[in-house]
C-alpha positions, 0 to 999 in steps of 0.5 A: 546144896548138892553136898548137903543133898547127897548127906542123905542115903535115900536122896537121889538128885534129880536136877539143881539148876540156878538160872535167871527169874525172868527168862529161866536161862542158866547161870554160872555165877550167882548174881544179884538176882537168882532161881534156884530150882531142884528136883530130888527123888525120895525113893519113889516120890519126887519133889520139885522147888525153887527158891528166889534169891534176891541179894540184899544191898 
């Protein structure tokens, strides 16, 4: 994502964090289940999402 984030010239990465759902804790490895939460400056604006990954089995 940081890769694909940077490809942009008015893209300024605020944060990318993948962490437990339940208790927001960080992760180092992607798991069963996941949040990917991220935070990108555009210019002046800044915009805030997650994305809940559940591994399908």
């Amino acid at each position: 994502m940081e890769t694909v984030i940077s490809g942009f010239s008015l893209a300024r990465l605020d944060y990318l964090e993948m962490v437990d759902p339940g208790t927001l804790q960080p992760l180092d490895t992607a798991g069963e289940r996941l949040l990917v939460a991220l935070a990108v400056y555009f210019d002046n604006t800044r915009l805030i999402d997650n994305l809940h990954w559940r591994e399908e089995g």
